[in-house]
C-alpha positions in Angstrom: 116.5 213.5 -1.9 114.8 211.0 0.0 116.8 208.4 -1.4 119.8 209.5 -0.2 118.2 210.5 3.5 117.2 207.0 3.7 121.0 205.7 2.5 122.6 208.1 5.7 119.8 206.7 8.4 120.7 203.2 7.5 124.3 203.9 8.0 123.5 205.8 11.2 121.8 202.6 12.5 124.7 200.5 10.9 127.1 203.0 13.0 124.8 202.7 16.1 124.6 199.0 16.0 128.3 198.5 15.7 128.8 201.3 18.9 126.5 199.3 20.7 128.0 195.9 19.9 131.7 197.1 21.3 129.7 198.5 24.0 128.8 195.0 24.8 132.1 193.2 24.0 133.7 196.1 26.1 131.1 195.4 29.2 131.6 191.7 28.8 135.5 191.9 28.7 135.3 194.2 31.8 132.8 191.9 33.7 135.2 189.0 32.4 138.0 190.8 34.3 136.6 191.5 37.4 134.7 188.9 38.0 136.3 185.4 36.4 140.0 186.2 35.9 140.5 189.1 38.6 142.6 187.1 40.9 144.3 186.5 38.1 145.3 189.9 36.9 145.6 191.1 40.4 148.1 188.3 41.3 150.0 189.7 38.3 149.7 193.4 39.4 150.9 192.2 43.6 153.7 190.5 41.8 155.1 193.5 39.8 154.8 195.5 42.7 155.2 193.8 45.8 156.6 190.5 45.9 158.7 188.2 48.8 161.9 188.4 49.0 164.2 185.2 50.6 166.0 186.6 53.9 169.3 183.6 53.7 169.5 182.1 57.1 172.8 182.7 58.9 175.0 179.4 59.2 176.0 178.1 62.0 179.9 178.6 63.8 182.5 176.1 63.3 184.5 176.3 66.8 187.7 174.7 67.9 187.6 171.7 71.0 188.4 174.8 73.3 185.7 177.0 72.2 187.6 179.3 69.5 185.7 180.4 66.3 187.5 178.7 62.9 184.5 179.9 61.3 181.8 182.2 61.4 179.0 184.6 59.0 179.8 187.9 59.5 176.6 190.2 59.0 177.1 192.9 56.6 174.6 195.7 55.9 174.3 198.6 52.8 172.1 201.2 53.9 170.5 203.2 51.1 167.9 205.9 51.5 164.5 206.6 50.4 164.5 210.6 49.8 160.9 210.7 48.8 159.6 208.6 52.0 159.9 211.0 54.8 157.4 214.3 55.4 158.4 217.8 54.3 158.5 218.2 58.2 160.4 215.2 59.0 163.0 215.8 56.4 163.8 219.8 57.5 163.9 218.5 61.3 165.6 215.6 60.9 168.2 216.1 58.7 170.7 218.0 60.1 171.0 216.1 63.3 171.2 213.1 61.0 174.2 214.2 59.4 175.6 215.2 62.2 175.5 211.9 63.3 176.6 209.9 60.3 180.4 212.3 60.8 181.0 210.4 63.5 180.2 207.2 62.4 181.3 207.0 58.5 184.1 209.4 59.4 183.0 212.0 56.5 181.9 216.1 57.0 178.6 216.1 58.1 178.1 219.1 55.0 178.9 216.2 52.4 175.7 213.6 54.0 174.0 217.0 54.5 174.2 218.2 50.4 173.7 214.5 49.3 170.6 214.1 50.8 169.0 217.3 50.1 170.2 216.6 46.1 168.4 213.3 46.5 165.5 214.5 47.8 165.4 217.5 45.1 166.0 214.5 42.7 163.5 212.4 44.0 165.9 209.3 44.7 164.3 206.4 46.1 167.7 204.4 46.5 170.6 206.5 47.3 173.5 204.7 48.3 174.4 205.4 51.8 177.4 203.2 53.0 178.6 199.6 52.4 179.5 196.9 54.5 178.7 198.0 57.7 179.1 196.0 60.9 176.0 194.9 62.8 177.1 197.7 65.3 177.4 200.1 63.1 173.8 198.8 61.2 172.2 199.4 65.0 173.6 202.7 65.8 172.4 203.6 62.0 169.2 202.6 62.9 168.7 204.8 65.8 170.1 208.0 64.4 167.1 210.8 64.0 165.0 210.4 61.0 165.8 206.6 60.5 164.4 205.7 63.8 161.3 206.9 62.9 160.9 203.6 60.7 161.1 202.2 57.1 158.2 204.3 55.7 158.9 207.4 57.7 162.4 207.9 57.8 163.1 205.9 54.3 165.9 203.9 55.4 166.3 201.0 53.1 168.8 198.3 54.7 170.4 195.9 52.5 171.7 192.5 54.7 174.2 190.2 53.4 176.6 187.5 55.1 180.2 187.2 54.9 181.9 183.9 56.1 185.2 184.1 57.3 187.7 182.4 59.2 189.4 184.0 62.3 192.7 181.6 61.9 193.3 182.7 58.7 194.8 180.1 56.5 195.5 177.1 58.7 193.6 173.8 58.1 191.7 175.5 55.7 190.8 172.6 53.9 189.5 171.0 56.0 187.4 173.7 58.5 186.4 174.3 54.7 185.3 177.2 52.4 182.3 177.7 49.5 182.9 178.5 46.1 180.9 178.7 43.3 180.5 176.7 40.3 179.6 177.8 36.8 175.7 177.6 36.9 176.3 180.2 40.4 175.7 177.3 42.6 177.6 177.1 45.8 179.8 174.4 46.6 181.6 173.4 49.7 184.3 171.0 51.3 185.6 169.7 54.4 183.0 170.0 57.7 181.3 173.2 56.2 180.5 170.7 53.0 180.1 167.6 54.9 178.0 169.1 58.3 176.2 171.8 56.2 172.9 169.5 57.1 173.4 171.2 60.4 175.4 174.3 59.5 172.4 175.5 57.4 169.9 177.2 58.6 166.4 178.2 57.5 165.8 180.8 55.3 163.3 183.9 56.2 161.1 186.1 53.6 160.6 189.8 53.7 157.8 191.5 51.6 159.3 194.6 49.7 157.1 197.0 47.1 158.9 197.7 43.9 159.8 201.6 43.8 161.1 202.1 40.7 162.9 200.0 38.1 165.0 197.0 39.6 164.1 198.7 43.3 162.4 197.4 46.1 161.7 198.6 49.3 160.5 196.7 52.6 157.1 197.0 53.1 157.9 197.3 57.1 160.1 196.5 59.7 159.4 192.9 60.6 160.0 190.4 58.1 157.0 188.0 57.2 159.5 185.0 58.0 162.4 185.3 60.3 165.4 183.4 59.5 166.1 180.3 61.5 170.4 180.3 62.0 172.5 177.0 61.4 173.7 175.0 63.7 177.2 175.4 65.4 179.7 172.9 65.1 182.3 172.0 67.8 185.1 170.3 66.0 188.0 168.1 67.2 190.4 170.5 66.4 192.5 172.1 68.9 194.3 175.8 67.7 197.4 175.4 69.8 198.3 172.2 68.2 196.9 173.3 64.7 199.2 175.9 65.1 202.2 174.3 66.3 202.0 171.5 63.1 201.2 173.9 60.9 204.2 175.8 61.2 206.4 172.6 61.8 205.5 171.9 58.3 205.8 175.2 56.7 209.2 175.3 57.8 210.2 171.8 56.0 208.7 172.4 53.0 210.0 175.4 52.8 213.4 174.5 53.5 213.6 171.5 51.1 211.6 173.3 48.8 209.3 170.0 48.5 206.0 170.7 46.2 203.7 169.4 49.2 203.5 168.0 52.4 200.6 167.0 55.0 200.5 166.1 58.9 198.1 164.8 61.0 197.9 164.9 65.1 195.2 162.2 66.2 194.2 161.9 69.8 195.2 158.0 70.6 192.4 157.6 72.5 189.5 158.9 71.1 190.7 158.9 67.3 189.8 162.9 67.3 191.9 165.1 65.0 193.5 167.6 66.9 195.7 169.4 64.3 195.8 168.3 60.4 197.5 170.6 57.4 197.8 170.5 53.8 200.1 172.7 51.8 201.2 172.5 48.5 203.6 174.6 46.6 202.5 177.9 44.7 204.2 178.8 41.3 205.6 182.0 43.3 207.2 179.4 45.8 204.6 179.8 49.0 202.7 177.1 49.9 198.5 177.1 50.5 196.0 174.8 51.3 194.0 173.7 48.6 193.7 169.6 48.5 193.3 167.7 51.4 196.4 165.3 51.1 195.9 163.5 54.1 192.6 162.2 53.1 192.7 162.0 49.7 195.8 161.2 48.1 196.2 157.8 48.0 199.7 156.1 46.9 202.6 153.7 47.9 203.5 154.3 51.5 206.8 152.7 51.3 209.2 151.4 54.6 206.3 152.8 57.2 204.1 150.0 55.7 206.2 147.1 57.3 204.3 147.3 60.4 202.2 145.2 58.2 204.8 143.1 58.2 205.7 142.4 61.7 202.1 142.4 62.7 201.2 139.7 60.6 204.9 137.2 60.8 204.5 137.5 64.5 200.4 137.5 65.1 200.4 134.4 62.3 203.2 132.8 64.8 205.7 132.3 61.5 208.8 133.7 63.5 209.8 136.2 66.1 211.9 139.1 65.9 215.1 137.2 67.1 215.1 135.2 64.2 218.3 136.1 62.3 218.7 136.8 58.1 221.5 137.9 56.1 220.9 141.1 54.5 222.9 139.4 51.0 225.4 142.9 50.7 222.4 145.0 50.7 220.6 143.5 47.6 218.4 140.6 46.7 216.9 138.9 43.6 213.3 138.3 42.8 211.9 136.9 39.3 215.0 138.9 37.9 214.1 142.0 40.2 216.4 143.5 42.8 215.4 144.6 46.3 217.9 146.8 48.1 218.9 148.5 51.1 219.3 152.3 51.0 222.5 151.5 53.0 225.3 150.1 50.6 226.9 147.1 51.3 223.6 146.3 53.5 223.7 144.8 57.1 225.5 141.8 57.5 223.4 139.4 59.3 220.9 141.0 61.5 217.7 139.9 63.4 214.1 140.4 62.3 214.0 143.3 64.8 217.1 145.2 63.9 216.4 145.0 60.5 213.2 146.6 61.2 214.9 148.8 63.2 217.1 150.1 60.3 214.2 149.5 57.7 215.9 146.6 55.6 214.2 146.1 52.2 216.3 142.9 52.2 215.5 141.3 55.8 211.9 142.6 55.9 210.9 140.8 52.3 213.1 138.0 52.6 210.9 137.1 56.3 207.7 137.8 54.2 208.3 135.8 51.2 209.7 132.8 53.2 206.6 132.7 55.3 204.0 133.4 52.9 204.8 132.5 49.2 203.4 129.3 49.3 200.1 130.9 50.8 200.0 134.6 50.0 196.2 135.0 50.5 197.4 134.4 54.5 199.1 138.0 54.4 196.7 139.7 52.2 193.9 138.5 54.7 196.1 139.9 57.4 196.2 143.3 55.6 192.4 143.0 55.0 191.8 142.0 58.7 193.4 145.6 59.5 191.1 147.6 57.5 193.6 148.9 54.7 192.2 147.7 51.6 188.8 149.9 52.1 188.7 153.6 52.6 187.4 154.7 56.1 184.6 156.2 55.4 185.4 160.1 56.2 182.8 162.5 55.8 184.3 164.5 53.6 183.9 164.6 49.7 187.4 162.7 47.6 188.6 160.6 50.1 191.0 158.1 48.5 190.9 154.5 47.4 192.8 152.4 48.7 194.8 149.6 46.8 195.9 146.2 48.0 196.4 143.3 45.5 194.7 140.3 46.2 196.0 136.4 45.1 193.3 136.2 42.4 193.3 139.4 40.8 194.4 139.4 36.9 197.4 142.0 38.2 199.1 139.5 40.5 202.6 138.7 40.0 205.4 136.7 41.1 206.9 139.9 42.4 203.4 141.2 44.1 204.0 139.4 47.2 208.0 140.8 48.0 207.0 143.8 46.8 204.6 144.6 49.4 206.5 143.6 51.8 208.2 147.3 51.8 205.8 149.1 50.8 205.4 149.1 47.0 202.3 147.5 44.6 200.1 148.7 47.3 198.4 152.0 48.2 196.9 154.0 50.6 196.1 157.1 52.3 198.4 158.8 55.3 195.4 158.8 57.7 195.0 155.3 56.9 198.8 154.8 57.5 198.0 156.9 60.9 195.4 155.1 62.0 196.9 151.6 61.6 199.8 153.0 64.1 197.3 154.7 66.7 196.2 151.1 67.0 199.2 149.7 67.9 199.3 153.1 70.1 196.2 152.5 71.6 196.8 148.6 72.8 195.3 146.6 69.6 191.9 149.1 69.9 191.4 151.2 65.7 189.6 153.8 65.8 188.3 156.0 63.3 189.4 159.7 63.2 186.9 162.3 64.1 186.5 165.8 63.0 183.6 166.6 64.4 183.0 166.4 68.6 178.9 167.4 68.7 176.5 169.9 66.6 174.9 172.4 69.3 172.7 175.1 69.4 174.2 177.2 71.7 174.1 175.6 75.0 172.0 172.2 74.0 173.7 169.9 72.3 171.5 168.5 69.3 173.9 165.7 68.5 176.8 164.2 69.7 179.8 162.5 68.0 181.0 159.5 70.3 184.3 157.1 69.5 183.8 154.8 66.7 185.8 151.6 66.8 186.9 149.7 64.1 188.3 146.9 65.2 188.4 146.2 68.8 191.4 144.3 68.9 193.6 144.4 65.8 196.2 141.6 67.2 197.6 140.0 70.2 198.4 141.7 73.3 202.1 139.8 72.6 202.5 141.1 69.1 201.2 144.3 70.6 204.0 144.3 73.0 207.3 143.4 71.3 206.0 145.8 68.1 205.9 148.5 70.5 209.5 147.9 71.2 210.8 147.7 67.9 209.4 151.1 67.2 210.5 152.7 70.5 214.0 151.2 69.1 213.8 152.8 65.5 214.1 156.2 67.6 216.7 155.3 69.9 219.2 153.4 67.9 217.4 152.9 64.3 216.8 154.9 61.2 215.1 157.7 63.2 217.9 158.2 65.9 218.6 161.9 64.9 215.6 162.5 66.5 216.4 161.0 69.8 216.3 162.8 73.3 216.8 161.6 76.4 213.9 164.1 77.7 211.4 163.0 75.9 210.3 159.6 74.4 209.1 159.1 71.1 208.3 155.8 69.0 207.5 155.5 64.8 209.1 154.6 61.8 210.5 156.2 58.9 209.4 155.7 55.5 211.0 157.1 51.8 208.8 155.7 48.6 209.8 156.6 45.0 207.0 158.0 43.6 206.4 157.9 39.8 209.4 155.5 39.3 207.8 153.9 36.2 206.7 156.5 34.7 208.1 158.4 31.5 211.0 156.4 32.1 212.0 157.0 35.8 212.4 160.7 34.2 209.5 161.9 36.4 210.3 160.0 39.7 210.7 161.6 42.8 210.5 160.7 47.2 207.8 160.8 49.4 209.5 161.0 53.0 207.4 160.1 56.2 207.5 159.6 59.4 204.4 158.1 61.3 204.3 157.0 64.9 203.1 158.4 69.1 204.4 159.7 72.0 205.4 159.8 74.7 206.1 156.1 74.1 205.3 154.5 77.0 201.8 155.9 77.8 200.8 157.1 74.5 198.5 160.0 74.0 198.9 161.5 70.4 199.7 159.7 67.0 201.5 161.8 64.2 201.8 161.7 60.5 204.2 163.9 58.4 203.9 163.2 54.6 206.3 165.7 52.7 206.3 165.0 48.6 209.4 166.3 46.4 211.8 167.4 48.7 214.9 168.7 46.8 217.2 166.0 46.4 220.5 168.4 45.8 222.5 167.0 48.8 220.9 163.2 48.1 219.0 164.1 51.8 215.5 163.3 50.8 214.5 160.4 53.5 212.2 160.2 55.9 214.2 160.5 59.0 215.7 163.7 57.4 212.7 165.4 56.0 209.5 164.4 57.7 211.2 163.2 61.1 212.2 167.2 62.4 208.3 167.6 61.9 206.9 165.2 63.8 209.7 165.9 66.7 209.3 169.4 66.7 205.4 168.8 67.5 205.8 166.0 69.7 207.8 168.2 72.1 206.4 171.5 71.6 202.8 169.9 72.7 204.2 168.8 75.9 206.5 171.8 76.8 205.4 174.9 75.7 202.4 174.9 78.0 200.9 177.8 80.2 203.1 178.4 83.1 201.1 177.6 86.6 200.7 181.2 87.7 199.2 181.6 84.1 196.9 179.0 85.0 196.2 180.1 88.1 195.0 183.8 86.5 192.8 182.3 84.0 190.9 180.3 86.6 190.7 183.2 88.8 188.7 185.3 85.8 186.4 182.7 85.1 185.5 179.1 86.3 186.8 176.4 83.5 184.9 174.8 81.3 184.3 171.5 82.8 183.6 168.5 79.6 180.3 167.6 81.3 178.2 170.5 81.1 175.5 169.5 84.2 177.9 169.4 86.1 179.9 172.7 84.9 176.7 174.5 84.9 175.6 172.7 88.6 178.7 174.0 90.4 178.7 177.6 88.6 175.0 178.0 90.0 175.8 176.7 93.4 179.0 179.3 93.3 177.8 181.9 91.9 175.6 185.1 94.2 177.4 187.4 91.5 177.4 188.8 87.8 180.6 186.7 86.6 183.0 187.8 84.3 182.2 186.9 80.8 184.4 188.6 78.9 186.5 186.4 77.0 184.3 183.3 76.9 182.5 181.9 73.7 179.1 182.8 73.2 177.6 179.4 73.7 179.4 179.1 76.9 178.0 182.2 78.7 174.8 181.7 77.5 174.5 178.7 79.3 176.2 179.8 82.2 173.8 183.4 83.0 170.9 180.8 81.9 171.3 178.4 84.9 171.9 181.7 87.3 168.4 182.6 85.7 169.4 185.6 84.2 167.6 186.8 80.7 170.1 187.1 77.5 170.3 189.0 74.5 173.6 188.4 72.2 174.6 190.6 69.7 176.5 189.3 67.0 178.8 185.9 67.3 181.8 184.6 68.9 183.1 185.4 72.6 182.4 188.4 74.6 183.3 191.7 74.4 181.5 193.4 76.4 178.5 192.9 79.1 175.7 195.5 80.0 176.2 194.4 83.7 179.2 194.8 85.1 181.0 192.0 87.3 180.5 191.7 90.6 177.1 193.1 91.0 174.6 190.8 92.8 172.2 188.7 90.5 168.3 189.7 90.4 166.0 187.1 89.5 164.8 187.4 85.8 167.5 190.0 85.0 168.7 190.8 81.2 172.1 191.4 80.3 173.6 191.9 76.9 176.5 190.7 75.2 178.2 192.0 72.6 179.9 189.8 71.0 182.8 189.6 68.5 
């Protein structure tokens, strides 16, 4: 018996002893929890239940050169509700009148927000789903309505931001103005100035600390966010609407009346080299037409008859003839290394000048003059083209611009035919904004400039970075060759290939260009025409240069050349730009509503603050612009939203008091 009393003690103690051990090990572990990896653990317990969320930053508006919006982020909010946040009291006061309120806004019986909420609330639903996409208007008046003005916490609204970026043209230059789409791996991508700019365009992102309320939802922790969002940048671009608008419907039209499979056309201030107006549509399978590539910049190919400017520029600048200088046109075809040139005219031109064949766009004259004068030294006319900037691109800012192509002497691919072959247009390749910007030279007296998209990056009324001219080459020949090319393409219009688009009332100077494209491919089974038509007006003190590119256009009544196709296009613009302008009473009205926007904005904002004793009329008048103006009268501004004015807390007309606020709503 005391055998076995002595057997259970020692398992006591052995039962004792391995209590107190775990004891130990359980102290230790605790102690090691607290004290040496606590942070640890308790990082791990913040992060499963409160944790920062990123707030995306706003980018900035795109505008147009007079102030309209071709881009914009439109807030969007979804407003959910947090049944279990607000006080039996709250909830029984508020409720009703809350409803009540959210009839009028969301346009549903008051009884229907009224049963939903108190089913929520019997349900304890922390994230019922209120309403979608609301307007920042509607998100304020949402936020005042009883109940949810009482706060996050207290009146459990939950509010649910987003942006939306759209484009207030619609459709027109798309491409370029640009858009964001997504690839694969969810990352966005983006073209034209929103892709090239968005350095500028984006802003800084902001954080907001939200406490996880049941699974997969969060809740903010309180009103203010922990990091505000900084917006973008805005973006004033060359583009003018009214001429966007004019080309883009110029071209429309063609295409859609030769059926063509796609088309571009540029409108470039002579001057300055800005872009006022550039579209690119190609055909749809269901026969409408969209932008999707950027033709003007990026497709690169053989320009055809418009590239004998090259031509003249370089016989009469090298002094090898001048455009009296007579040459028979051979009936209209010539031979090369067993390869015929020939005019699109049968029979071809008897004998003709240098000029008149230019005039009617001789294959025959114009590479008979270039091979004369440059076969024994053809690295002279390839310098000349070289000199003129063609055989590199010119360095856009946008993503795919096209590569050139210009065949040097010493390159493995010359031939005995390179050389005539250029001469109208063929062997050699390049973009239509290069083609354009080669004739805005001669346009702009011998001075190349490249084209600009992109006039100055501001925030609101400060400008953060301004886009000045750039020149290419100061003088791209003599002031002679200068002058007697200038004729010849005034001529092409008045008596050469381009005489259909003659008038009397209204000068005009280019040439006409038709290219077969794809002629040596698949047999000549796949070729087909490129018609252009590149040149200025007026002609005699140039202001805009024009491109119109159109690609396919149905050949059914053998009417597929330039003059025909592209020609109407760039007429149609040329004298819509200069005649359908604002009559002068119009004028007179706008000026009366608000004072116009002077370029230099000292001295805009200068005169206003001299003129002005009175709350001016805003309405209609970009954001930027009226924030500048009520800041040199010294008057306090809060915008809501983006864009131009809507509406303004203080009325016209009343008399300014110092340090004043008045709101504008914006839209």
């Amino acid at each position: 018996m005391a055998v076995d009393n002595k057997n259970i003690l020692k398992r006591i103690y052995l039962v004792a002893l391995f209590i107190f051990i775990m004891i130990v090990a359980i102290g230790i572990k605790l102690t090691n929890i607290q004290w040496v990896e606590g942070a640890y653990y308790r990082k791990i317990a913040k992060e499963n239940s409160v944790k920062n969320f990123v707030i995306p930053s706003n980018r900035g508006n795109v505008y147009s050169s007079d102030g309209s919006l071709l881009a914009t982020s439109i807030p969007e909010y979804t407003i959910r509700f947090d049944a279990v946040a607000p006080s039996d009291d709250d909830f029984d006061e508020f409720i009703k009148p809350l409803s009540d309120s959210l009839e009028v806004l969301l346009q549903k019986p008051a009884s229907t927000f009224l049963n939903d909420f108190r089913k929520a609330r019997a349900n304890k639903n922390r994230y019922f789903l209120l309403a979608r996409d609301l307007s920042y208007t509607q998100y304020m008046t949402l936020k005042s309505y009883p109940l949810f003005n009482l706060g996050a916490y207290k009146g459990g609204m939950i509010t649910e931001p987003k942006t939306v970026r759209e484009h207030p043209i619609g459709k027109i230059a798309e491409r370029t103005i640009g858009y964001e789409r997504f690839d694969n791996a969810g990352n966005p991508t983006r073209v034209g100035i929103e892709g090239a700019f968005g350095n500028y365009l984006n802003g800084k992102d902001g954080k907001v600390l939200k406490q996880k309320i049941s699974k997969g939802q969060w809740k903010p922790i309180r009103d203010e966010n922990e990091v505000e969002p900084r917006d973008g940048y805005d973006i004033v671009s060359t583009i003018d609407v009214y001429v966007q608008d004019i080309a883009h419907h110029a071209l429309l039209k063609q295409l859609e009346y030769y059926e063509a499979d796609h088309g571009c056309v540029v409108v470039m201030e002579t001057k300055t080299g800005d872009v006022k107006a550039i579209s690119n549509l190609g055909r749809a399978t269901d026969g409408s037409y969209y932008e999707t590539i950027n033709y003007a910049v990026a497709e690169s190919h053989e320009p055809g008859s418009t590239f004998k400017l090259v031509d003249m520029i370089a016989l009469l600048d090298d002094n090898k003839i001048d455009t009296s200088k007579v040459y028979d046109s051979k009936s209209g075809v010539i031979v090369y290394h067993s390869r015929k040139v020939r005019d699109s005219h049968v029979g071809g031109y008897g004998k003709i000048s240098l000029a008149r064949g230019f005039e009617l766009s001789s294959n025959t004259v114009m590479v008979q003059a270039v091979y004369e004068n440059y076969k024994n030294n053809p690295k002279q006319f390839t310098d000349r083209i070289v000199n003129l900037g063609l055989n590199k691109p010119l360095g856009l800012p946008f993503k795919g611009e096209g590569i050139p192509f210009i065949p040097e002497p010493t390159d493995k691919k010359w031939s005995a035919i390179s050389l005539p072959w250029m001469a109208f247009g063929y062997g050699v390749s390049v973009t239509p904004l290069q083609t354009l910007t080669l004739y805005n030279a001669i346009a702009n007296n011998g001075e190349m400039v490249k084209p600009k998209f992109v006039k100055e990056v501001k925030e609101w009324s400060k400008t953060i970075k301004k886009f000045d001219k750039q020149v290419i080459n100061p003088s791209i020949c003599s002031e002679s060759t200068i002058k007697k090319v200038k004729a010849v393409l005034e001529n092409v219009v008045k008596k050469g290939t381009g005489s259909k688009l003659y008038s009397k009332d209204f000068s005009m100077a280019g040439k006409t260009g038709t290219a077969a494209v794809n002629y040596a491919k698949n047999g000549g089974l796949d070729k087909y025409y490129a018609s252009s038509f590149v040149g200025y007006f007026p002609a005699d003190e140039p202001k805009y240069s024009c491109i119109v590119v159109i690609h396919k256009p149905s050949t059914i009544n053998n009417n597929y050349y330039g003059a025909d196709v592209a020609g109407p296009v760039f007429k149609r613009i040329a004298q819509k730009v200069f005649t359908d302008v604002p009559s002068t009473n119009q004028v007179k009205n706008l000026k009366k509503t608000y004072p116009k926007q002077d370029k230099n904005y000292v001295t805009y904002n200068n005169n206003v603050n001299k003129k002005h004793t009175s709350i001016p009329n805003l309405k209609g008048m970009s954001g930027m612009d009226a924030v500048a103006l009520l800041g040199n009268l010294n008057i306090k501004v809060k915008a809501i939203g983006i864009g131009k004015v809507k509406k303004q807390s203080i009325q016209a007309g009343q008399p300014i008091v110092k340090n004043q606020v008045i709101i504008l709503e914006l839209s």
